[in-house]
C-alpha positions in Angstrom: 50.0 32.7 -80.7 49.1 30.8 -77.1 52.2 31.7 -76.0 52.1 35.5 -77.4 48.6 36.0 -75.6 50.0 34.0 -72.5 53.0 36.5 -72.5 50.8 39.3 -72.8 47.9 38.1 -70.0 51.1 37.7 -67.7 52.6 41.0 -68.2 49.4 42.9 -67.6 48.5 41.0 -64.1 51.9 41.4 -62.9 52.1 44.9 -63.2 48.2 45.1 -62.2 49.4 43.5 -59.0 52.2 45.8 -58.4 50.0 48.8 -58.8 47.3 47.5 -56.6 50.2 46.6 -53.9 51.3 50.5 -53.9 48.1 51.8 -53.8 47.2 49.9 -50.4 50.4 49.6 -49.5 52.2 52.8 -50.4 56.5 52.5 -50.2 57.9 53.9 -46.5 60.5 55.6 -47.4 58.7 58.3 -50.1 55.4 60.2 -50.0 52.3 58.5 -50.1 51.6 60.4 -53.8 54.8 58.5 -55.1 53.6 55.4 -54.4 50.1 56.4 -56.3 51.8 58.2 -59.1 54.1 55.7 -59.6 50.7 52.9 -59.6 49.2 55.7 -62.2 52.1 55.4 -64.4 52.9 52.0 -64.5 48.6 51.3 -65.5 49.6 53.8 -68.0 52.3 52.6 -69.9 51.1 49.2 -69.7 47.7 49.9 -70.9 49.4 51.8 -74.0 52.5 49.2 -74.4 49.7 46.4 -74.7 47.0 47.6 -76.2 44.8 46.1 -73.8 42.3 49.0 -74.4 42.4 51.5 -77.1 45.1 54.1 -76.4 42.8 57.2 -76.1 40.7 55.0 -73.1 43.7 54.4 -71.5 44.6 58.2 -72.1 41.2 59.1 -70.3 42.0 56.8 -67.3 44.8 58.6 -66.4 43.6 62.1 -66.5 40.9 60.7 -64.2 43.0 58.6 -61.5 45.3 61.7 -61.5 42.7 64.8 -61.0 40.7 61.7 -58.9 43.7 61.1 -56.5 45.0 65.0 -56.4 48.3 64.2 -58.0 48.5 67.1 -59.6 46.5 70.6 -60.3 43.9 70.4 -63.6 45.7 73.4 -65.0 48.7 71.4 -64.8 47.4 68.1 -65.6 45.5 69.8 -68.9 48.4 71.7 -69.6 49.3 69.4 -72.8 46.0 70.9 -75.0 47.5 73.5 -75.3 51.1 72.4 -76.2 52.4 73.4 -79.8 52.5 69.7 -80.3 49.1 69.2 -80.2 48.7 72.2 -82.4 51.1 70.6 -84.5 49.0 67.3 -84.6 45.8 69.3 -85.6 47.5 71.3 -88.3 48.4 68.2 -89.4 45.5 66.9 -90.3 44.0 69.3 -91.6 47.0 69.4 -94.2 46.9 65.8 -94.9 42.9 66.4 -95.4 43.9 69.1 -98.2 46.4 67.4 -100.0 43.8 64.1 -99.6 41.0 66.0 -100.6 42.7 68.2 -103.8 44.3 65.0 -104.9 48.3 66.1 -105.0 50.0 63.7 -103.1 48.4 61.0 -105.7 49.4 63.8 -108.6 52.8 64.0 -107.6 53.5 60.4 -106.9 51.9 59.3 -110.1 54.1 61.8 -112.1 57.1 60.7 -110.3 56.8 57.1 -109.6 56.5 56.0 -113.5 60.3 57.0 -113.8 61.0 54.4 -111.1 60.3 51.2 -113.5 63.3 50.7 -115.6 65.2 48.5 -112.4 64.3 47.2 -109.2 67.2 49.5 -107.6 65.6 52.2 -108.9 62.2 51.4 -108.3 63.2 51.2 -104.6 65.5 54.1 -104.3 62.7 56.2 -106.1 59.7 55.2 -103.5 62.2 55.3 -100.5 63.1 58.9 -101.2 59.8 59.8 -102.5 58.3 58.9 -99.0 61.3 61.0 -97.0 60.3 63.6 -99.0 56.8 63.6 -98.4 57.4 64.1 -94.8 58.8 67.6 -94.9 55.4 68.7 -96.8 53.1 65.6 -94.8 53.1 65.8 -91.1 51.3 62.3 -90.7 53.2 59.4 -91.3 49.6 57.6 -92.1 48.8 60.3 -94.5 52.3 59.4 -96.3 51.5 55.7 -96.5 48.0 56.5 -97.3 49.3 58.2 -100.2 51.8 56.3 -101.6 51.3 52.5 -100.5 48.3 52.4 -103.0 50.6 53.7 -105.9 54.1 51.6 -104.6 51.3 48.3 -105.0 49.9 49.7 -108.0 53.3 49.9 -109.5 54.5 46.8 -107.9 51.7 44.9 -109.9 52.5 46.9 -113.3 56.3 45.4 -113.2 54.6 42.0 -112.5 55.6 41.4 -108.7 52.7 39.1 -108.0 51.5 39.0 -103.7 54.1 37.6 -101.4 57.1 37.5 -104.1 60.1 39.4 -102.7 59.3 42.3 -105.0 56.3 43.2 -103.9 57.5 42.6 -100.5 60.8 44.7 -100.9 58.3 47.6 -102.3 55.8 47.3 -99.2 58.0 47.1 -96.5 61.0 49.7 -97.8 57.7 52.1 -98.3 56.5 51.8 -95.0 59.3 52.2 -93.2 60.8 55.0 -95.7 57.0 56.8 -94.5 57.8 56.9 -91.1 61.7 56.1 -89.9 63.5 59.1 -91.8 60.5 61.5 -90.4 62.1 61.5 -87.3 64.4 63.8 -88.4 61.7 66.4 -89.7 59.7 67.6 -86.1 56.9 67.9 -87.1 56.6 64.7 -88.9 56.1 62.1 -86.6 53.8 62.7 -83.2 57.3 61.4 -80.6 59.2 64.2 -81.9 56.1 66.8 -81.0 55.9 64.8 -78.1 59.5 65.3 -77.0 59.4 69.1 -78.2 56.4 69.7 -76.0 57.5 68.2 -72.9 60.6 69.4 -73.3 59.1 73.2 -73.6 56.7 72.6 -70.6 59.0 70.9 -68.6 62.0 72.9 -69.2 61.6 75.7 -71.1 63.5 74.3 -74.0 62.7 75.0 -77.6 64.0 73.3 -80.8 63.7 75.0 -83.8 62.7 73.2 -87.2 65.9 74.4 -88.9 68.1 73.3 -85.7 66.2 70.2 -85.5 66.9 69.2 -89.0 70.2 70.2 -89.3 70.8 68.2 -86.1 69.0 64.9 -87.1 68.2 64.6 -90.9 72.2 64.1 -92.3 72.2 60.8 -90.8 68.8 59.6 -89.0 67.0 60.7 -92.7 69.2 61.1 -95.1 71.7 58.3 -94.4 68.6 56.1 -92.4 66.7 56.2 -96.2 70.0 54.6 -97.9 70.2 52.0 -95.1 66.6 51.1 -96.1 67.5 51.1 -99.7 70.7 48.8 -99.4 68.7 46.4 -96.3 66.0 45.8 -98.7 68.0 44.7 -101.8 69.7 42.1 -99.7 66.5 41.2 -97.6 63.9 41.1 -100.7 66.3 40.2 -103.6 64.4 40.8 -107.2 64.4 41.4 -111.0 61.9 43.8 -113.0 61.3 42.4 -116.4 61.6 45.0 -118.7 59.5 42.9 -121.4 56.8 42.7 -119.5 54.0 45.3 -120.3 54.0 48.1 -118.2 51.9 50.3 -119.8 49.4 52.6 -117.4 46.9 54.5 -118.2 47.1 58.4 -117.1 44.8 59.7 -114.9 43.0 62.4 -116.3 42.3 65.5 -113.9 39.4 67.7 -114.1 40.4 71.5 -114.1 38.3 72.3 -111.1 40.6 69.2 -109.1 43.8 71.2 -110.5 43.1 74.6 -109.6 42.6 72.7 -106.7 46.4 70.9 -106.3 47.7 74.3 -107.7 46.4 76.5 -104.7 47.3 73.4 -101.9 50.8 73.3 -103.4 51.4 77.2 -103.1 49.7 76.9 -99.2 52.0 74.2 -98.5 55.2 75.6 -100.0 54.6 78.7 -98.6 54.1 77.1 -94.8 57.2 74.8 -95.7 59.0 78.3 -96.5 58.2 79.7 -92.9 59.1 76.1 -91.2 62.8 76.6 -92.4 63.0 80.1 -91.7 61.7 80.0 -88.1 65.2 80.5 -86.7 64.4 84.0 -88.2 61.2 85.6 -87.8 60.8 82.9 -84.7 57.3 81.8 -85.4 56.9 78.8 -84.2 56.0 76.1 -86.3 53.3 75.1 -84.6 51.4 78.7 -84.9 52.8 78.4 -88.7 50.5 75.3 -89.2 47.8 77.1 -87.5 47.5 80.2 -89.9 48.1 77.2 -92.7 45.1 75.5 -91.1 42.7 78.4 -91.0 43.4 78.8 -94.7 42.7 75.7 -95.7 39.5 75.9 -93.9 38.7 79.3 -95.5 34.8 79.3 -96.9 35.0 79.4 -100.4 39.1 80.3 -100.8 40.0 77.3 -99.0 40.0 73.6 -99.5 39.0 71.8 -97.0 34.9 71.8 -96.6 33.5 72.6 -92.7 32.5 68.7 -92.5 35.6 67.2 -93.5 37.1 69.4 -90.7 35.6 67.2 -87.7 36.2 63.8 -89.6 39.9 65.0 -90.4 40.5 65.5 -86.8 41.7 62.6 -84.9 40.7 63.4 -81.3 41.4 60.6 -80.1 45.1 61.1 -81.0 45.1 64.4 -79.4 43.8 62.9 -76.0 46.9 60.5 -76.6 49.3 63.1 -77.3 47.8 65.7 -74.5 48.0 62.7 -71.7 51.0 61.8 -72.7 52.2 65.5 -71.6 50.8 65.0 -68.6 52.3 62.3 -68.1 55.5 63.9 -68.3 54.4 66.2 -65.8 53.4 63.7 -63.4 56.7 61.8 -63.8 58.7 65.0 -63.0 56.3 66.6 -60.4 56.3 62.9 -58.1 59.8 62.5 -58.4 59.9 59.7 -60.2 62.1 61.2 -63.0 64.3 61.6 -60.0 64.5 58.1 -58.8 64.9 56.5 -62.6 67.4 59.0 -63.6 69.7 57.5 -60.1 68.6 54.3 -61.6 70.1 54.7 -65.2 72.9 56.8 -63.7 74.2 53.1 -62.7 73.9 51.6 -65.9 75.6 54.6 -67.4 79.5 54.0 -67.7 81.5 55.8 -65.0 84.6 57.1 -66.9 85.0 61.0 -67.3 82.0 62.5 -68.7 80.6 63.3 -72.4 81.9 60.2 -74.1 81.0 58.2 -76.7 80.2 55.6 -74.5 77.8 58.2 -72.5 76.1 58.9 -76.2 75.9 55.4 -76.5 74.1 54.4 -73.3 71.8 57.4 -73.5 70.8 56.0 -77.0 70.2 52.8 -76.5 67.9 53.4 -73.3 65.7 55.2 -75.3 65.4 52.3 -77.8 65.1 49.5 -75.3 62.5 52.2 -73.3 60.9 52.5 -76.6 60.5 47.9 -76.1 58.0 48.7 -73.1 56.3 51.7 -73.9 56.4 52.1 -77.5 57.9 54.9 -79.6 55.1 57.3 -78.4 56.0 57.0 -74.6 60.2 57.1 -74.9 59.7 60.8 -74.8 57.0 60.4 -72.0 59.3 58.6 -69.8 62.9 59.8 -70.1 62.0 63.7 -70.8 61.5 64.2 -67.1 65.0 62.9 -65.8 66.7 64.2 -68.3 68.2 66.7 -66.0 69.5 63.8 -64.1 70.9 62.0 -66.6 72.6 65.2 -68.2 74.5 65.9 -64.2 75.5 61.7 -64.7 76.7 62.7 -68.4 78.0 65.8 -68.3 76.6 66.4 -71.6 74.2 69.6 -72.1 70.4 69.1 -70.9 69.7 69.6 -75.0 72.1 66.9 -76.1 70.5 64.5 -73.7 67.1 65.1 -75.0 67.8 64.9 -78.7 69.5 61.3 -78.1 65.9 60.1 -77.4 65.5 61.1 -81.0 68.4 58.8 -82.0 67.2 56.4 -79.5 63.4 56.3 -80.6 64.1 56.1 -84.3 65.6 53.0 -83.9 63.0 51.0 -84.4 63.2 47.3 -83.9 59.4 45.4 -84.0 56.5 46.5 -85.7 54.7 47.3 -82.7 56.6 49.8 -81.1 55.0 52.2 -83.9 51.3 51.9 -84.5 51.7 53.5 -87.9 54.0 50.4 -89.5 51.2 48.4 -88.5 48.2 50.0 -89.9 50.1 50.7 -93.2 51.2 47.2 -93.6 47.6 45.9 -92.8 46.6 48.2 -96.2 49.3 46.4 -98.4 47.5 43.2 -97.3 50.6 41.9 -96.3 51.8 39.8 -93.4 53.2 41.8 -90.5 55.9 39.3 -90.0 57.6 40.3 -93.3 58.5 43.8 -92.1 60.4 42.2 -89.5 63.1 40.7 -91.8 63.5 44.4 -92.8 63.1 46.4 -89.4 65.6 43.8 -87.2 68.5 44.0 -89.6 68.3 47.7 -89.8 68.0 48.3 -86.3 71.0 46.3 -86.4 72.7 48.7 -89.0 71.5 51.6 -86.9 73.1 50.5 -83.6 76.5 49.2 -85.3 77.0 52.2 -87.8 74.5 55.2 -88.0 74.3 55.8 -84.2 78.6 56.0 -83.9 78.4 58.1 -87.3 75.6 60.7 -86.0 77.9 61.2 -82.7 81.1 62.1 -85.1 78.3 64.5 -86.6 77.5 66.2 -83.2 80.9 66.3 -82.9 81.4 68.4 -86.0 78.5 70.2 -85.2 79.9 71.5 -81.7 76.5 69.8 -80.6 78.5 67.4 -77.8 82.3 68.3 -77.2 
């Protein structure tokens, strides 16, 4: 622990040093407002990659320095509140509120889950795919682990896995990481993908669809990701259900006013889920498509979600996050910085003919090893602003480049690079080290055999050529 905090204490001072040194002493041979965005930034990312200060305070502190120091115009630096992905965020939570609030999330995994008993294969494979599911109808990774981590422990003590055996462990950590990895490939299930959508439609006028989105990601990053899980924690967390144990659970009884209640959420939800797939042809975007969900939902009377709940279901603080970490985006690209990384990782980028594997490669694992200093959140942040850059270095399309990040940033290695594994293991009461005996071994997997697999799938796909 010493050393942790040491580590930690270092890290911040150093790079509190270095952006003191370019504020007084701002580099020669680029404009003074390099060296001061470039101090902005780096006080930035460390403050978020640390957690020094809550994220939102740090968010605050750079809309300030920047609109302080004239780095760039408020209309530009405010730019990301009214992004569709912080639309997307709101919309949300609102949903999560309703299906919270009416009840169905618990309803469905309650009806599902008991068919998930008769093995410890199944039992896994059931929650796993139960909590990839979730995220095309749950846009909040917490709201998934919210919902289902209290009935995966629930069930976990039914089969008699008793706290810190390796079934109860295998059913934690498989969950967690089932709520949030295979999400990636959903966009609007995880903020980094809204993230990377937004600043890529403010920075270069790039849109990806939901169904082009899916289609590119979800075969391998969800789909294939959520076996991976599934196989990583059978041989991480070994363990036998014993069939003669009692397992007998009582069945929640639901009022009728809570069912008309599910029954009217459900036909909202698969009704917005309807117009998420289909956006490639009306062209809605899904962001708007939330809205209209969220005004419904909000409806006096008709809808579900009561006026107070509204302000309490809104995490502003996350939209602060999200909205600065636009701008930030902005500010990379606008300073030039984006410029000078992308020359940077040009050189670490192989220098054979151009759109290889070994280009896909290299663009992947930057964004994971970016995603080691700023945390999944920032990848997007960082790397959308020289993607331009890095697609001239690549020869692949400015797209392509951009949706590696997605490969990249879904490779999740430690706990902390995604604030969500944390909290949700902290509600299983669990230690935080066991999910790393899950997460480094799949990262592993990832790197070794998804990542090569999901190029041959561009490949078929005509995404890369």
């Amino acid at each position: 622990m010493v050393s942790k905090i040491s580590v930690k204490n270092i890290t911040i001072t150093f790079a509190l040093t270095i952006a003191t040194w370019l504020f007084a002493f701002p580099m020669a041979d680029f404009p003074v407002n390099f060296s001061y965005s470039a101090a902005v930034v780096l006080i930035t990312l460390v403050g978020w990659s640390t957690g020094l200060i809550p994220p939102y305070l740090t968010a605050l502190m750079f809309f300030a320095l920047t609109i302080i120091l004239k780095l760039l115009e408020p209309s530009v630096l405010f730019a990301g509140f009214g992004s569709t992905a912080v639309w997307l965020i709101i919309s949300g939570f609102v949903i999560g509120t309703a299906i919270s609030i009416s009840g169905l999330g618990k309803t469905l995994a309650s009806f599902i889950a008991p068919h998930f008993t008769d093995s410890y294969f199944r039992l896994i494979f059931g929650l796993v795919f139960s909590a990839a599911l979730l995220g095309f109808i749950m846009p909040s990774s917490i709201g998934r682990a919210v919902v289902l981590i209290p009935i995966g422990i629930a069930l976990a003590d039914q089969v008699g896995f008793a706290q810190g055996s390796h079934g109860r462990l295998g059913v934690v950590t498989s969950l967690i990481i089932a709520c949030n990895m295979p999400s990636f490939a959903i966009l609007p299930a995880n903020i980094p993908n809204m993230i990377l959508s937004g600043s890529s439609e403010t920075l270069f006028g790039i849109h990806f669809g939901y169904t082009e989105y899916l289609w590119l990601h979800f075969p391998v990053l969800g789909l294939l990701k959520s076996f991976a899980i599934i196989g990583t924690t059978l041989l991480v967390f070994p363990a036998k259900i014993d069939l003669s144990a009692d397992q007998d659970v009582a069945e929640a009884h639901i009022d009728p006013q809570q069912k008309t209640l599910q029954i009217r959420v459900a036909v909202i939800l698969g009704i917005t889920l309807l117009f998420w797939v289909t956006d490639s042809v009306h062209g809605v975007n899904p962001a708007w498509v939330g809205l209209v969900t969220s005004i419904i939902l909000l409806l006096p009377k008709w809808g579900v979600v009561p006026a107070k709940s509204f302000s309490s279901s809104v995490d502003f603080s996350t939209i602060v996050f999200v909205a600065s970490a636009l701008g930030l985006g902005v500010l990379v690209n606008e300073s030039g910085i984006g410029a000078a990384l992308g020359d940077v990782f040009a050189t670490l980028l192989p220098g054979e003919s151009s759109g290889t594997f070994a280009h896909y490669m290299a663009l992947s694992l930057i964004a994971t090893a970016t995603s080691l200093v700023t945390t999944v959140q920032g990848v997007p942040t960082v790397l959308t602003p020289m993607a331009a850059e890095l697609a001239q270095a690549t020869g692949f399309s400015l797209p392509a480049v951009l949706m590696t990040q997605v490969v990249g940033f879904s490779t999740v290695i430690f706990p902390y690079q995604v604030a969500p594994l944390i909290l949700a293991m902290q509600m299983s009461n669990e230690p935080i080290s066991q999910l790393l005996k899950l997460s480094l071994p799949l990262a592993l997997f990832t790197i070794v055999f998804l990542m090569p697999i999901n190029y041959l799938w561009w490949l078929v796909l005509g995404w890369i050529c």
